[in-house]
C-alpha positions as CSV (number, residue, x, y, z in Angstrom):
1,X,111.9,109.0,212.8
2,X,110.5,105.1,212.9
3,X,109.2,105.2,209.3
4,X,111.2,107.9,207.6
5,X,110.3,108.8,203.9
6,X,113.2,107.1,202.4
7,X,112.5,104.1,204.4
8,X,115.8,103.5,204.9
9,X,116.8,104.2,208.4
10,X,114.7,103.7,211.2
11,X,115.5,105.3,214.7
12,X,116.2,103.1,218.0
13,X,116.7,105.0,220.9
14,X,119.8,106.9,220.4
15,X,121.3,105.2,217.1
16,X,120.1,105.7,214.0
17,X,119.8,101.7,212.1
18,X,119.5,101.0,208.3
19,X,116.8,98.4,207.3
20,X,118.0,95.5,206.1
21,X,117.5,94.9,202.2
22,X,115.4,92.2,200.6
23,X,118.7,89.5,200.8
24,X,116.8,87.3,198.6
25,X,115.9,89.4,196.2
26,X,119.5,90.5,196.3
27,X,120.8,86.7,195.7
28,X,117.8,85.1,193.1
29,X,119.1,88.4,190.6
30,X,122.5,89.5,190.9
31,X,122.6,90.7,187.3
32,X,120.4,93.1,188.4
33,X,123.1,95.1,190.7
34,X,125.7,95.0,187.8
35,X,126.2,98.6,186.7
36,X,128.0,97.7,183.0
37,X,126.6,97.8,179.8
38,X,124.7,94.2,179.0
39,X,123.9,92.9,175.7
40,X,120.7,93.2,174.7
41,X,119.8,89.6,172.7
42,X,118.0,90.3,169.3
43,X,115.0,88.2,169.4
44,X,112.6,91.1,169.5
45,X,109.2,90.4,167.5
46,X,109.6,93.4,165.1
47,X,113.2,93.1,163.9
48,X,114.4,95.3,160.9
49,X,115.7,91.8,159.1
50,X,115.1,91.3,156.1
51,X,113.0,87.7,156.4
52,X,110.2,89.8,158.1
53,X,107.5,88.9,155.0
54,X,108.4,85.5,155.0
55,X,106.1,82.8,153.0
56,X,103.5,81.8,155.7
57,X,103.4,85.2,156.3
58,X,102.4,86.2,153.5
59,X,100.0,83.3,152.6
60,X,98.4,83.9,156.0
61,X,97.3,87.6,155.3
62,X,96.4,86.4,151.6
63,X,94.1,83.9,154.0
64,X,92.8,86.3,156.2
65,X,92.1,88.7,152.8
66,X,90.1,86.1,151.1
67,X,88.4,84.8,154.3
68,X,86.8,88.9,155.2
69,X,85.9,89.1,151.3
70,X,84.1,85.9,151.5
71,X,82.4,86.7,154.5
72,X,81.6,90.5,153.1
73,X,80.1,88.3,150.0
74,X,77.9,86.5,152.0
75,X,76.5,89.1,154.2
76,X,75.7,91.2,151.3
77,X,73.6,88.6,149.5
78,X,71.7,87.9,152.8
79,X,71.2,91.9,152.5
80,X,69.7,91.4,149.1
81,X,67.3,88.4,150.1
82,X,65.8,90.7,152.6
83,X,65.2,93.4,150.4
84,X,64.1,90.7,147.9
85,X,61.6,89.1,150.7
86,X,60.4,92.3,151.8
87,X,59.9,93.7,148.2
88,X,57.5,90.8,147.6
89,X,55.9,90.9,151.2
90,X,56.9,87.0,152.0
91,X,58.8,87.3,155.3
92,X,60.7,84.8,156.5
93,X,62.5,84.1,159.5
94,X,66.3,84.7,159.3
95,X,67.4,80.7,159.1
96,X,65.2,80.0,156.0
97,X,67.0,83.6,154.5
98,X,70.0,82.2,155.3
99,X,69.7,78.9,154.3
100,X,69.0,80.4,150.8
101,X,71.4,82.4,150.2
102,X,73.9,79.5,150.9
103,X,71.7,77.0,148.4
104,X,72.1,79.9,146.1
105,X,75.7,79.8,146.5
106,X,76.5,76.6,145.8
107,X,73.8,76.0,142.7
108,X,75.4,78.9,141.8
């Protein structure tokens, strides 16, 4: 009965002796042994208040909106210089296709 399951008690000759508890443990969280009802702060991430969509909120998903249709924008007009490059047989390596769709952009 040296190691019992519990791992509680172990046996020494005759007696039967409890282990000794982490003390330290016991001393660095003593709110931890309090058996009464505790009061739970409210600083959880998703609260139920009403500020939830506040302003930088919002303007940051309007941000991140713009930002995926801009970059959905560009990829398909690199998709179209490929098919125009291949449709006139004059193949290009991808920086030179790239590099016109962006002067395409900005001479509009």
């Amino acid at each position: 009965m040296k190691n019992s399951p519990s791992g509680r008690r172990i046996q020494v000759g005759k007696r039967i002796k409890k282990k000794k508890r982490n003390v330290q443990f016991r001393i660095r969280f003593p709110e931890l042994r309090r058996k009464e009802e505790r009061e739970i702060p409210m600083t959880t991430v998703y609260s139920n208040s009403q500020d939830y969509w506040s302003a930088p909120k919002i303007f940051r998903a309007i941000m991140f909106a713009t930002f995926l249709c801009i970059l959905f924008y560009i990829f398909w007009l690199i998709k179209d210089a490929v098919i125009v490059k291949k449709r006139t047989r004059q193949f290009q390596n991808a920086t030179e296709i790239i590099i016109d769709v962006y002067v395409n952009l900005v001479l509009g």
